[in-house]
N, C-alpha and C positions, 0 to 999 in steps of 0.2 A: 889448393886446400881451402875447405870453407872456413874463414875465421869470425862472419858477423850472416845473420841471415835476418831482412825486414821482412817485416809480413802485412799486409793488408788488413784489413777488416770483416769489410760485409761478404760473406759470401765465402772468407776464407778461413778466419778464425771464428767469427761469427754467424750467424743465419739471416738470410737477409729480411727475413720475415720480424725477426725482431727488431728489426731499424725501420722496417717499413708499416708494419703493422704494431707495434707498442711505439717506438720514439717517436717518429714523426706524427703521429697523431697526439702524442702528449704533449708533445711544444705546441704544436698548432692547437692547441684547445684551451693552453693556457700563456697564449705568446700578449694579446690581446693586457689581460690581468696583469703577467710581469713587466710590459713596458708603461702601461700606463701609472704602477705601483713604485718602479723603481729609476724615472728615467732621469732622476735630478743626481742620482749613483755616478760620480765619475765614470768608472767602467761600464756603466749603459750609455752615459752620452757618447764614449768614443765610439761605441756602438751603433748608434742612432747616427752621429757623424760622421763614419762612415758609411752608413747606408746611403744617406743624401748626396753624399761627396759622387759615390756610386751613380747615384740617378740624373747629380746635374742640377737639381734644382733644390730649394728651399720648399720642404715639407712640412706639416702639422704631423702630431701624434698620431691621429685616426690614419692620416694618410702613409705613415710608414707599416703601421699596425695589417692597414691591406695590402700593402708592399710585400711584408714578410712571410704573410699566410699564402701570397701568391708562390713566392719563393718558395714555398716548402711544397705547396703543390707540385711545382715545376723540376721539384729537387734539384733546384739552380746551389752549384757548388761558389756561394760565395761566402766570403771569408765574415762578414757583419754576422748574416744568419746564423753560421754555424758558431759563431762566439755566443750570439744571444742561445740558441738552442743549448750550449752547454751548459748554461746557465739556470736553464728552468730546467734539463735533466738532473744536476746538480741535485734540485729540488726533489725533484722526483727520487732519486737513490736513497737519498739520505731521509724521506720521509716512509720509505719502503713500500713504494709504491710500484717498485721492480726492482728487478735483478741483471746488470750485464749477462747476455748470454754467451757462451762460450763452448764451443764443441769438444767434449771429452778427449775426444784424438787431439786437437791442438793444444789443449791444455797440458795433456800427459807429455806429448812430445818438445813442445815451448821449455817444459819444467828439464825432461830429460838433457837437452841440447845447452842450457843452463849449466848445468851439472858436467856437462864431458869441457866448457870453458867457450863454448860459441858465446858471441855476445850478439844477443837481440835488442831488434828496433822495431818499432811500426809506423809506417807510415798510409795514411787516413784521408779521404778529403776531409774527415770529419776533425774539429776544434783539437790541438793538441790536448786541452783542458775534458773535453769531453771524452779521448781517448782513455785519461786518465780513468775520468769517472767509470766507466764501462770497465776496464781492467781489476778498479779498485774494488769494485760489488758485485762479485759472483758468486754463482755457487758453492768456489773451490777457494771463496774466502777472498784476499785481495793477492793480486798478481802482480800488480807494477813494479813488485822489487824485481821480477823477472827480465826486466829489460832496463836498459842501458839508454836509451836515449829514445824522441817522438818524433815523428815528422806531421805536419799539413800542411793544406795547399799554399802557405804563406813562403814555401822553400821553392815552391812552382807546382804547376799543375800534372796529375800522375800519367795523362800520356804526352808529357816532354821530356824529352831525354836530356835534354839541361837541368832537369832538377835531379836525375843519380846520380849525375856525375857530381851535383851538388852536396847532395848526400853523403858520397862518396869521401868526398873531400872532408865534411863536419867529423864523419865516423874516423876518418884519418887511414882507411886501407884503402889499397888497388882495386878497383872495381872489378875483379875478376875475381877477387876472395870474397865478394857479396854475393849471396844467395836473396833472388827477388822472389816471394809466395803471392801471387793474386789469380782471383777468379777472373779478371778482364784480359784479353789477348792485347788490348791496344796499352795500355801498361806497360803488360809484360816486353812488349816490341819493343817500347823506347826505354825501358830498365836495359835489354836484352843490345842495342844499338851504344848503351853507354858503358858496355863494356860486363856489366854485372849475369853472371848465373839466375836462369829462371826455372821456376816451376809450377804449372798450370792446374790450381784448384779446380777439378768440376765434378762438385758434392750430388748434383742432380744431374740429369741429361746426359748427352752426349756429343763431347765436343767434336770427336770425331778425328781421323789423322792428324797430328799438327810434327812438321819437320821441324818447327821452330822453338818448341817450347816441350820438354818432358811435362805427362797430364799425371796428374793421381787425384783417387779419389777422395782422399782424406789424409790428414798428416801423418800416419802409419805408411801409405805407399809412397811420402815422400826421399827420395834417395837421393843423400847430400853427394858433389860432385868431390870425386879425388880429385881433379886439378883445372 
């Protein structure tokens, strides 16, 4: 029986078009501005200190500044970038310069699954902080009381199956009472290898047979496992 079900983000609760075409163009446009405005900020130097620790070498400003535009070009999942990106979305939410978006079907069903005592999680490459952000300003108003606990890549990376079982462990059930939601098969494999229940978002296209992973197209045809 499902007692906790995580869910992904782009692609599954979200669209990825609004990660790829509103976010990521809005940190890159004003990543430049925020580090050079805030970087004497305790929480930006550990920022910036980790980025170099990253690279190996002793950098100047400008030079992490083209460091991090490349990273977001490259949509390199690393853990500096996506603390500093949460930070200037931050900005951005809060000056209402967007809205987290949120698919109608996940939101009604997140809320429904809520309500019957499943306890929800998400896990993100993206900044636990930045999850938040996105959950807290949407359309349907702020969501985060909805879920119980965040994951990012800082628990491990989402196709290693040492990080469910990681998960697994924080949430405190048997990885076989976890329900994993992501649009990526290589995910869902190592969620699916650490013991955890999957099911295969594909909002667009078609993924085509999968013996490994029940597909639906939207959180409506998702079907929680009896056992």
């Amino acid at each position: 029986m499902i007692k906790a079900i995580v869910t992904d983000i782009e692609g599954t609760t979200s669209s990825l078009s609004f990660v790829k075409e509103v976010l990521f163009p809005y940190s890159r446009q004003h990543v430049a501005d925020f580090v050079r405005s805030h970087a004497d900020e305790p929480r930006f130097k550990k920022i910036l200190a980790d980025a170099e620790h990253l690279l190996g070498e002793k950098t100047d400003i400008d030079g992490l500044i083209d460091q991090f535009i490349s990273w977001i070009d490259q949509d390199k999942k690393i853990t500096s970038l996506k603390s500093l990106q949460g930070l200037i979305w931050e900005h951005g939410y809060q000056n209402g310069d967007f809205k987290g978006h949120i698919y109608e079907d996940a939101q009604q069903c997140l809320a429904a699954w809520k309500e019957q005592g499943i306890a929800l999680y998400v896990y993100s490459s993206g900044s636990v902080y930045a999850q938040k952000l996105l959950f807290g300003h949407t359309a349907y108003g702020d969501l985060t009381a909805l879920f119980s606990g965040y994951f990012d890549t800082q628990i491990g990376g989402k196709k290693e199956r040492d990080s469910y079982q990681a998960i697994a462990d924080q949430i405190g059930l048997a990885a076989v009472d976890i329900l994993f939601l992501s649009d990526i098969k290589e995910e869902l494999d190592a969620a699916k290898a650490a013991g955890f229940k999957t099911t295969w978002l594909v909002r667009e296209g078609n993924a085509g047979p999968d013996l490994d992973h029940p597909i639906a197209k939207d959180f409506f045809e998702i079907k929680l496992p009896d056992d």
